[in-house]
Structure formats: structure tokens, C-alpha cells
C-alpha positions in Angstrom: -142.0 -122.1 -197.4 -143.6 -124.1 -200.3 -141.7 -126.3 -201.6 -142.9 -129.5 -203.9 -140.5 -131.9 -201.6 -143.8 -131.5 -199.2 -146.0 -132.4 -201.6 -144.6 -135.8 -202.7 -145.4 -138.8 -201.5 -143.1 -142.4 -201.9 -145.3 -145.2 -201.2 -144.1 -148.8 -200.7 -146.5 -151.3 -202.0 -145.4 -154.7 -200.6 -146.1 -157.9 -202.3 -145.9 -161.5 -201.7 -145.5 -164.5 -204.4 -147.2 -167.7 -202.9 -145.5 -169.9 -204.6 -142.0 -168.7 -204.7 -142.4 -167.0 -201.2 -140.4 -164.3 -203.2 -140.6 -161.1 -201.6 -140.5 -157.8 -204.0 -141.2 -154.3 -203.1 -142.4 -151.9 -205.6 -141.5 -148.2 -205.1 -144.3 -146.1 -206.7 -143.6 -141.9 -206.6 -146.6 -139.8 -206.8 -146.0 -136.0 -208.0 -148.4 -133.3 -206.7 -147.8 -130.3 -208.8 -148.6 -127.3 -206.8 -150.2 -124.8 -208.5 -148.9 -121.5 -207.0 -151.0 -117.9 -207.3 -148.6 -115.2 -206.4 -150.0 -112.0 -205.5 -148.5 -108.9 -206.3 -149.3 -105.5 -204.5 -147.8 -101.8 -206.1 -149.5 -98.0 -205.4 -149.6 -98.0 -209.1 -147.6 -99.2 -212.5 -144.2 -99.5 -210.9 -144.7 -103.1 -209.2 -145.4 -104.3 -212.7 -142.4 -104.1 -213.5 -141.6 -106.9 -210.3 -144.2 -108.8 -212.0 -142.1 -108.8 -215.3 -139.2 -110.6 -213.3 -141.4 -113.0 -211.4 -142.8 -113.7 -215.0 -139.0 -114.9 -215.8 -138.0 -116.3 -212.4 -140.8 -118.2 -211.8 -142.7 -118.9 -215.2 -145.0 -121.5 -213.9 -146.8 -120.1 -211.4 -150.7 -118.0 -211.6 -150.1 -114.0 -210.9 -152.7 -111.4 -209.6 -152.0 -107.8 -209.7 -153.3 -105.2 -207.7 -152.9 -101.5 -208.8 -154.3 -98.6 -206.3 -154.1 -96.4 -209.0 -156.7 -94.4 -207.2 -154.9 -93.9 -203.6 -151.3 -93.4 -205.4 -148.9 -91.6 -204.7 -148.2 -93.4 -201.9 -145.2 -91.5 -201.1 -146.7 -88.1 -200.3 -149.0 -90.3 -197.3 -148.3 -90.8 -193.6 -147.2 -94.5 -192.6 -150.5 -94.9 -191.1 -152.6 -94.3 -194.6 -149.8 -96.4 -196.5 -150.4 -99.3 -194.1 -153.9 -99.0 -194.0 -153.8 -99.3 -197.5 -151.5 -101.8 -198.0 -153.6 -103.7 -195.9 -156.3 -103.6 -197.7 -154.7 -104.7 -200.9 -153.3 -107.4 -199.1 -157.0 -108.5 -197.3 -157.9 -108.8 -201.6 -155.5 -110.9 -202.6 -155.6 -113.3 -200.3 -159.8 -113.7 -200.2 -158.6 -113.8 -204.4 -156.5 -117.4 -204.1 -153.4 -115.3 -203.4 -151.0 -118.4 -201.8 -148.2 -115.7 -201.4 -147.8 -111.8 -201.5 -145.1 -109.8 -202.8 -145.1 -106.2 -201.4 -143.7 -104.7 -205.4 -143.9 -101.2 -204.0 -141.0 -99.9 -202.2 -143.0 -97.4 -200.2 -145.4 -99.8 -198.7 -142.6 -102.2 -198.1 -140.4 -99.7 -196.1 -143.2 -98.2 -194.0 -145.9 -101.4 -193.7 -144.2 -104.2 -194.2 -144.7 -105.2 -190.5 -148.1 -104.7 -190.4 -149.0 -106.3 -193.6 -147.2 -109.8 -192.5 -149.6 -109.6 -189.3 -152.5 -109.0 -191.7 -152.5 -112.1 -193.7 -152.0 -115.8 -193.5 -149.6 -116.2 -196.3 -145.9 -115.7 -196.9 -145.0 -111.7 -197.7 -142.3 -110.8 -199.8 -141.1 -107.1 -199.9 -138.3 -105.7 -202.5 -136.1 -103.8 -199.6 -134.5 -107.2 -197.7 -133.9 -108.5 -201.5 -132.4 -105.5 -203.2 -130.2 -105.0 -200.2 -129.1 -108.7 -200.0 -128.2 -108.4 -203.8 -126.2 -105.1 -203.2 -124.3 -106.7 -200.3 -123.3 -109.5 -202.3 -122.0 -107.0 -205.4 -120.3 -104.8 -203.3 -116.6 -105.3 -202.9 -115.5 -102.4 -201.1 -118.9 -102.2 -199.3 -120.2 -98.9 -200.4 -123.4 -98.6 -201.9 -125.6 -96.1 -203.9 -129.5 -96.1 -203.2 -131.4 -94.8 -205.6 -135.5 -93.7 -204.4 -138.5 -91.8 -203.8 -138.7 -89.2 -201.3 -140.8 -91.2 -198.7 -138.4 -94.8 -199.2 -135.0 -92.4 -199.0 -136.5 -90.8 -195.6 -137.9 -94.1 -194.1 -134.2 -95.2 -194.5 -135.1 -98.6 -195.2 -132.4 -99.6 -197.2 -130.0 -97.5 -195.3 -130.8 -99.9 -192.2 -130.7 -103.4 -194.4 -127.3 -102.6 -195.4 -125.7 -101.4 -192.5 -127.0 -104.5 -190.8 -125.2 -106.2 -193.7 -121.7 -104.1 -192.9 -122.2 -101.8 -196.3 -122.4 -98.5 -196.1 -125.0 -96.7 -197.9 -126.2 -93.2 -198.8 -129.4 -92.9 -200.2 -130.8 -90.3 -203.2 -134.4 -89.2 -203.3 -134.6 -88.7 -207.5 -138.3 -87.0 -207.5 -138.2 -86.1 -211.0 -137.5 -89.7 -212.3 -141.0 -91.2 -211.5 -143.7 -88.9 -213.8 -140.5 -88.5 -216.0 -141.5 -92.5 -216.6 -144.7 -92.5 -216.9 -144.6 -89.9 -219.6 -142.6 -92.3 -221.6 -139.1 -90.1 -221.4 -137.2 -93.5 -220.9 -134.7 -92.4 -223.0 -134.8 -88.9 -223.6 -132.6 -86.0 -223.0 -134.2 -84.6 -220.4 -134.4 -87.8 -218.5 -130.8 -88.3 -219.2 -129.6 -84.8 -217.6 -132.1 -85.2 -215.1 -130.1 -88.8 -213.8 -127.1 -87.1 -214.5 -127.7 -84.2 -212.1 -128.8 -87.0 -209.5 -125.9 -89.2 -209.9 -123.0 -86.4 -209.5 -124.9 -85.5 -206.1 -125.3 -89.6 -205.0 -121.7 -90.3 -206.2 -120.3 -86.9 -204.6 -118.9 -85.7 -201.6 -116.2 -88.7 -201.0 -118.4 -91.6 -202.5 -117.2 -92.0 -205.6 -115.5 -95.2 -204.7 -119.6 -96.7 -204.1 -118.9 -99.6 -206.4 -123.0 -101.0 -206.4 -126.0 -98.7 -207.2 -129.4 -100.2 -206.3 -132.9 -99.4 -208.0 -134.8 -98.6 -205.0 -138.3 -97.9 -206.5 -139.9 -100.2 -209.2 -140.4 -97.5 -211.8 -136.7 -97.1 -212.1 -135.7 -100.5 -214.1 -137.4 -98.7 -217.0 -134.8 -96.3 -216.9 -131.6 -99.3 -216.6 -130.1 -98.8 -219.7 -130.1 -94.7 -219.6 -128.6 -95.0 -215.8 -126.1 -97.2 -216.8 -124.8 -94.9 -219.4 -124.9 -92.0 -216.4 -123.5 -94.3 -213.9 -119.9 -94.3 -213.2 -118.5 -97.0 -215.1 -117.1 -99.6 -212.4 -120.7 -99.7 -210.7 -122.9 -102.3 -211.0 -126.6 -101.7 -210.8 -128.7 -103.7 -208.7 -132.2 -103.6 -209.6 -135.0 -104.6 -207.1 -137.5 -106.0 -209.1 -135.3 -108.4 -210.0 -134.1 -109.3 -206.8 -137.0 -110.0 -205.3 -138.0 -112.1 -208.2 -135.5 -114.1 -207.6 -136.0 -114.2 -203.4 -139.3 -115.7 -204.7 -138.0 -118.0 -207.2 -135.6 -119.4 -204.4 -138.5 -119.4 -201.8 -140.7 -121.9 -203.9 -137.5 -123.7 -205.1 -139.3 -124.9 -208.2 -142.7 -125.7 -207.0 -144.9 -124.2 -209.4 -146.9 -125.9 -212.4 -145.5 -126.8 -216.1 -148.2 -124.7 -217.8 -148.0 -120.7 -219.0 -148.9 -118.7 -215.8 -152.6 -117.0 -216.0 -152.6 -113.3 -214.9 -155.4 -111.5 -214.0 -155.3 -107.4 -213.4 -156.8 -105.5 -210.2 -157.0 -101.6 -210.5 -158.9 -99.2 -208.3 -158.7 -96.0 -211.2 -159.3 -96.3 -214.5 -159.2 -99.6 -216.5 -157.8 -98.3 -219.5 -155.3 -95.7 -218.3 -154.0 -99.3 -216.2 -154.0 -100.6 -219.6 -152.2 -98.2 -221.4 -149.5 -97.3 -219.2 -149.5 -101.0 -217.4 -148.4 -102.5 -220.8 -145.0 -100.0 -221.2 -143.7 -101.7 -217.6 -145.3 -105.2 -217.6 -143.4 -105.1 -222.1 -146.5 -106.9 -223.1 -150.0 -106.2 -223.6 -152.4 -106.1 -221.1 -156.2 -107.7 -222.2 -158.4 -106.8 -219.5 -158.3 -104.8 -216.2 -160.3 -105.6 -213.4 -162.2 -102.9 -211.3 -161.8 -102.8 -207.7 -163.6 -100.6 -205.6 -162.2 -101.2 -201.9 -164.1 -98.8 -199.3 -162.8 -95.9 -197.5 
């Protein structure tokens, strides 16, 4: 863990008057401000949306971004494609400066998380363990909604992190919510039935009591405001972006620089298409894009 308590030092400078024979110590503190670059690792435009948090939680610190705009979806791949390219991604950021990697794609984190940690020689952050940890915590009568993509709803990530907490869970796979996004249909009617239809089936069947609903894929947080009009009106949403921003924030317990964090972009597609559609989840504008061309 990095945390700036490591990085300071107290030195004792002893003195000694001649004349008096007084003794006198002088405590002198020097501060090491640790200037912390976080990477950040999505299939696509979702994770940016972890970024966004991290931006808030943990202001001071330097961010990259990878996108593999070009491999996504990652959902529709076996575990052995997802990790390989996970690992990949994760093999950039670190030869980048990355000092810590957050996994903001909830594919890669249920199906390479493991294999991803054994890659690199930094701390690795996913958004399941924090998303379920947060859920736990909200859930008074211990049952809990999961919303996802088909490939993190049948990987059953979440499903195991909270029964190991005591909650039960039952996951949705909401296929239609993800391109609905990207097309901008935040809040449109379409969108709206769409989550309704999705929520009547997650919150069915005896679980209407599920007092917590968690945002299980990074695209989702986009839609907050429309689900929480859908959502049953005692639940509380939980949403994994900013979760794990906080896991992070509590991991580096303050120890990032005073000055405004400096981002840079990573995309293996199009720059400008990462542009365009990166500024509607990151809710600011995006300069310039990085290529990234990482061999088959």
C-alpha cells in the first residue's frame, strides 16, 4: 500500500552550546509528496466513467487511460482472450509510469483478475470486491440486486463476493442497456421501458424485498438517475465506479500530490470516435487520444 507515512522522514539534529553546556534538540520533518500515476484499464468507454470518480476521490494524483476500443466487446470473448488482453493492457501501463492499476472493466475483472495481479508489479484494483463490499454494507435485510453484462452475470462474480459476505444475490444480464448508452439514450423512453422491463424480472419472483441494487458494468452510472426512477423506491443503488474509487482513495490514504492530476488517453481504434464518445462518460472534454497499436 502507498501511503505518504512511508515516505516521511523525522530527523533529530542534536546540538551542543559550549558555553552553557545546554543541550537542545531540534526536530526537523521533511515531507516527500508522492506523486501517484494510477492506471486505468476498460474494453472500451465504460471504465471512463471509474476514471470520473477517481477524478473526485483522489484529485491529486496523474491518470492514464487505456481503451481497447479495437478488441471490445469483451463480453462476447472466452476468459482466455479477455485475459490475454487484459494483460496486455496491463504490460502498457505499467512500462507507461503506471504505480497502480485499476481493472475499470467489469468483464476483465470477473474473468482475469487473477492473472492480471501475477502479470504486473504493482497494486491491482478491480470494481467487483468494491461494488460488493459497498452493497454489503447498504443492505439491511441482506438481499441484493446485480445489475450486468451477459459475460459478468455468467462468470457470477458478484454472486460469489456477496455470498462470501452473507447477502444473497441474484444477478440480471441487461444486454440492451450498453449500445442503448453509447447512442446517447440516457434518458430516453426507450431506455426507460427497456430498464423497466429489466427491473420487474430482477425484482420478481420473491425478491422484491432486495433492498440494494448494484451497477455491475461501468456503462451503467450513465444511466443512475433514469434507474432510480425505475427502481423500487426503498432500494439504494450502489454504483461500482464509485466504489472502487473510493477502495483507491482509501488504499493511498491521501498520498497523492497538491497539484491538478495530468491525464493522458490510450486507445487502440479510432482517436476521435475515443474522443467523442469518451467525453459523454469521462463529463468533460477530452483533448488528445493516444494511438496504441499492441500486437496480436
Amino acid at each position: 500500500m502507498l501511503r505518504p507515512c512511508d515516505l516521511s522522514r523525522l530527523l533529530d539534529e542534536v546540538f551542543f552550546s559550549a558555553e552553557g553546556y545546554v543541550f537542545h534538540t531540534k526536530i526537523v520533518y521533511t515531507v516527500f509528496v508522492l506523486e501517484t500515476t494510477i492506471g486505468v484499464f476498460d474494453s472500451g468507454f465504460g471504465g471512463l466513467t471509474v476514471l470520473k470518480a477517481l477524478l473526485e476521490a483522489v484529485p491529486g494524483a496523474d491518470y492514464l487511460y487505456f481503451g481497447d476500443t479495437a478488441r471490445l466487446p469483451y463480453g462476447s470473448k472466452s476468459t482466455e482472450t479477455v485475459a490475454k488482453y487484459a494483460v496486455e493492457a496491463a504490460h502498457y501501463l505499467q512500462q507507461s509510469g503506471a504505480q497502480m492499476l485499476v481493472i475499470a472493466c467489469n468483464t476483465a475483472t470477473a474473468l482475469a483478475l487473477d492473472q492480471i495481479k501475477q502479470a504486473v508489479q504493482i497494486p491491482v484494483v478491480g470494481v467487483v470486491e468494491p461494488g460488493a463490499e459497498r452493497a454489503s454494507a447498504a443492505s439491511k435485510n441482506r438481499r441484493v440486486v446485480v445489475l450486468g453484462t451477459e459475460a459478468t452475470v455468467s462468470s457470477h462474480a458478484y454472486l460469489k463476493a456477496l455470498e462470501a459476505r452473507g447477502v444473497e444475490a441474484r444477478e440480471k444480464a441487461c444486454p440492451l442497456l450498453v449500445p442503448l448508452v453509447e447512442e446517447g439514450w440516457v434518458d430516453h423512453a426507450v431506455t426507460e421501458e427497456v430498464a423497466r422491463i429489466y427491473l420487474e424480472e430482477a425484482f420478481g419472483d420473491g425478491f422484491a424485498a432486495a433492498d440494494v441494487m448494484v451497477l455491475g458494468c461501468t456503462h451503467y452510472p450513465l444511466l443512475k438517475p433514469l434507474l432510480q426512477r425505475v427502481a423500487p423506491a426503498h432500494v439504494t443503488i450502489v454504483d461500482s465506479a464509485e466504489s472502487t474509487a473510493q477502495a483507491v482513495a482509501g488504499m493511498l490514504d491521501g498520498g497523492t500530490g497538491p497539484g491538478a492530476s495530468r491525464l493522458r488517453f490510450f486507445a487502440t481504434d479510432s482517436a476521435e470516435k475515443f474522443r467523442r464518445l469518451g467525453t459523454r462518460f469521462l463529463g468533460r472534454p477530452i483533448a488528445q487520444v493516444e494511438h496504441v497499436d499492441l500486437k496480436e
